[in-house]
C-alpha positions in Angstrom: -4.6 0.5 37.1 -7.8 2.8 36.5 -8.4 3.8 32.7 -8.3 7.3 32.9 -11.2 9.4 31.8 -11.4 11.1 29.0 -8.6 10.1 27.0 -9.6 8.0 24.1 -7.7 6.8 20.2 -8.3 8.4 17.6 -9.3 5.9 15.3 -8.3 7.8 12.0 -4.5 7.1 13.6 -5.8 3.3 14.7 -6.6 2.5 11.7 -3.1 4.0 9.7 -0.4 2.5 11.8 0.5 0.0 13.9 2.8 -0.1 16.6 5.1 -2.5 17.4 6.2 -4.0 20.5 10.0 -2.1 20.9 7.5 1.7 19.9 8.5 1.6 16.2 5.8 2.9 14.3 4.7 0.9 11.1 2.7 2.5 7.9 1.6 1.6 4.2 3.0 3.2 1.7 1.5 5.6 -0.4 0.7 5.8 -4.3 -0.8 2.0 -4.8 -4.6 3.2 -4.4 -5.3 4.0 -8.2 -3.9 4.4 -11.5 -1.5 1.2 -11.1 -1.1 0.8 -15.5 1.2 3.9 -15.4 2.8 2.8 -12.8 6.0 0.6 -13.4 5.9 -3.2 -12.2 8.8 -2.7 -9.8 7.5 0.3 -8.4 4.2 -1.8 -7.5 5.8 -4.2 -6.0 8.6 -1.6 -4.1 5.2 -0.7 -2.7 3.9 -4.0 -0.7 4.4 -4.2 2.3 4.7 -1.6 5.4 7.7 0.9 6.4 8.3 2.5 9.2 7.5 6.2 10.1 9.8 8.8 10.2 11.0 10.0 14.0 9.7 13.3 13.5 5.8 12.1 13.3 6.4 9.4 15.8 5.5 11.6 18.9 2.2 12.8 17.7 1.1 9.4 16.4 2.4 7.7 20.1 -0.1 10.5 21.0 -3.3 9.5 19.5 -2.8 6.3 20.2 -2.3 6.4 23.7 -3.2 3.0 24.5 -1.2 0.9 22.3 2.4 1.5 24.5 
């Protein structure tokens, strides 16, 4: 099949979340970036790790990324 022309991924969204093989939508989580000594120890390490993104933002994520389906 031709690549059509024009469309391309936005790389902000490339580089954010993956996408698994069955379309689930994986992400980070947020809050680990700075500050981590006010921060309780379980709280850090609730944070490793990747989640999956709510179905609401799926669509427009699917939609940046459209070669990733």
């Amino acid at each position: 099949m031709r690549r059509p022309k024009g469309i391309k991924t936005k790389k902000s969204a490339a580089k954010r979340f993956k996408i698994t093989a069955t379309g689930k939508v994986l992400r980070s989580r947020a809050g680990k970036r700075h500050l981590p000594q006010s921060k309780m120890r379980s709280a850090g390490r609730s944070l490793r790790g990747t989640t999956t993104v709510h179905p609401t933002d799926e669509y427009r994520i699917k939609q940046s990324m459209p070669f990733t389906r």
